[in-house]
N, C-alpha and C positions, 0 to 999 in steps of 0.2 A: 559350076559347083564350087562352093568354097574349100579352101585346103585350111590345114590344120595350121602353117602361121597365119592363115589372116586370121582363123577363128582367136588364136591365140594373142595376136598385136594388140589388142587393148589390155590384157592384166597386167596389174601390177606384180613389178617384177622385185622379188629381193634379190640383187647381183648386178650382173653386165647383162642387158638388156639384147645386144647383138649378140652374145653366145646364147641368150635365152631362143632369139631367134635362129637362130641356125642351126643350134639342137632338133627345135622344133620341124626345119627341113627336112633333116635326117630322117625324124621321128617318121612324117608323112610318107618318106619313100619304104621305110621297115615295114610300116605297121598297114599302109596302104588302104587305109579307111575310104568308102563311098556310102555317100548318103547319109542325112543328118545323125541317125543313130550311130551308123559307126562312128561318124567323126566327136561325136560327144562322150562316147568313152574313149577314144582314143586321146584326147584333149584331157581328160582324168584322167588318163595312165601318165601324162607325160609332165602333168602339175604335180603328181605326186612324187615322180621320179628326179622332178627337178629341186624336191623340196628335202626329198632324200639324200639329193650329191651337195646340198646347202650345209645341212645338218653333219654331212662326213669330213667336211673339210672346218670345223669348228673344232679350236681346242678344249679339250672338254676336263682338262687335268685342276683348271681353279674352280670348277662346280662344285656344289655341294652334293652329297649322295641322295639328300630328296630332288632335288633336279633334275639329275642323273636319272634315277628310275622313273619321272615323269617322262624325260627325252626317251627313255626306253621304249613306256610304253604308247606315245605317241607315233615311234620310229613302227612300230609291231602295225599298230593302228595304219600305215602308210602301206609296209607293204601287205597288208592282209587288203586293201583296198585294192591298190594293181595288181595282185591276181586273180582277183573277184572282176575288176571290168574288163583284164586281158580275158576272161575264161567268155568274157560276156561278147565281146567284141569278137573272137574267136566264131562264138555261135554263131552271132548274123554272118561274121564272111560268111563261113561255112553254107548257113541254109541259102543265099545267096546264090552262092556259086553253083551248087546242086541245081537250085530255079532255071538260072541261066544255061547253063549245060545240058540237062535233061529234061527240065520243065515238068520239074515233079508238081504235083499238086499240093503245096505247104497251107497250115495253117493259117487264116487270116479273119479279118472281122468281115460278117456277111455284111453285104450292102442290104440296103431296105428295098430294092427290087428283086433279091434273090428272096430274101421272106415274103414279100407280098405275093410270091407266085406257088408257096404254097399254101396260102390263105384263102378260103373259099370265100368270094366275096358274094353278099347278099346282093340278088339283082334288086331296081331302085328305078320305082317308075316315071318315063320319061316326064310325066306332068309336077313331079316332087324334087326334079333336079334343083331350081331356084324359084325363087319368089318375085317375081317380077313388080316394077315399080307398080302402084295406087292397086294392086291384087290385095284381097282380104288377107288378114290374118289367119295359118291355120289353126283349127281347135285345141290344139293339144297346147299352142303358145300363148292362148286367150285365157284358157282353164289355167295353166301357170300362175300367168299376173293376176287372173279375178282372187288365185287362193292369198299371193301373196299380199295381194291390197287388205283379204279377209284378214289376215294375219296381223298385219301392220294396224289394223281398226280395231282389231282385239286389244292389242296389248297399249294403246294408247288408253283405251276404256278403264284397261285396267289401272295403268298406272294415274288415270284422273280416279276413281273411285279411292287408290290408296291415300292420291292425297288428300282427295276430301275427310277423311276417316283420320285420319295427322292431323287436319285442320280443324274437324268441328270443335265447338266449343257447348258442352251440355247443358243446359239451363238447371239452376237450382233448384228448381221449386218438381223437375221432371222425373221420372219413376227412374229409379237407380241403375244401370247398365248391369248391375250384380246378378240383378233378379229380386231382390230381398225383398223387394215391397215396398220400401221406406223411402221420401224423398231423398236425390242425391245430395242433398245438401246435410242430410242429417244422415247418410251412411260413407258413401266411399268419398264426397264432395265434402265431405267439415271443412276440409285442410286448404280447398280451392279458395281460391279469389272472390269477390263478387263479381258478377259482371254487367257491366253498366249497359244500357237499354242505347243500341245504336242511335237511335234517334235522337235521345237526351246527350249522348257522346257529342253526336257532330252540332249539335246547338251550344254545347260547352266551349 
């Protein structure tokens, strides 16, 4: 199990780096953390406590007074932190040691076998367990893909039908799309092009 200087040996340190570590000794035999959770707020009590005794030993007489009440309220922000992860770390000893000593029954995340044993499982007949290699397909998976192939054959139909309906080109001399009566050429088509008779086009 790791202690709180190893967790600690890699940050950077503003100061003397061997009083940071030997603090951090101390720290370990006080605070007596086990298990990743303790030792991760005990590791944030001891970064903030160390950034506290950094800030104490600064003179703070050539600041400026907006600095000053920023350091204030950083310094407030520091310790409202260690007493929030002491009160935290506090908890786990505590429910801890309770466990171990009396073996109360705490709080914890159900496994997926404690739930699946109160789950009525649907019995599942021995013939439906798996599908064995060159076995047909069952119906329920046949009826799937026939719908989805119907589907996919629909909407291709459609989208050829929209293009052709984009694409045609109306002949002049044809009954008006209006409805009017009138050749298109002489109602909604005045404005159109002529259009040249494909065959005379590809001999052009």
């Amino acid at each position: 199990m790791r202690t709180l200087p190893e967790l600690l040996s890699h940050d950077k340190v503003v100061g003397d780096r061997a009083e940071f570590l030997a603090l951090a000794a101390e720290a370990q035999a006080q605070l007596r953390p086990e298990g990743f959770l303790e030792l991760h707020f005990a590791a944030e009590i001891f970064r903030d406590t160390w950034r506290l005794n950094i800030m104490a030993t600064v003179d703070e007489s050539t600041f400026s007074e907006d600095f000053l009440e920023t350091r204030s309220k950083y310094r407030d922000r520091l310790n409202t932190a260690v007493r929030r992860n002491t009160q935290e770390l506090r908890r786990l000893q505590t429910d801890r040691i309770l466990n171990e000593r009396w073996n109360l029954a705490l709080p914890a995340p159900a496994s997926a076998k404690d739930v699946l044993r109160f789950e009525k499982a649907k019995p599942i007949r021995p013939e439906n367990n798996q599908i064995r290699k060159n076995e047909p397909i069952p119906d329920t998976v046949q009826t799937a893909e026939s719908r989805l192939h119907a589907q996919i054959e629909a909407e291709e139909r459609r989208e050829l039908a929209e293009f052709a309906q984009r694409t045609n080109v109306i002949p002049r001399n044809a009954p008006c799309p209006c409805k009017s009566g009138e050749k298109y050429k002489r109602c909604c088509g005045k404005e159109a092009p002529p259009v040249l008779n494909p065959v005379l086009k590809k001999a052009a």
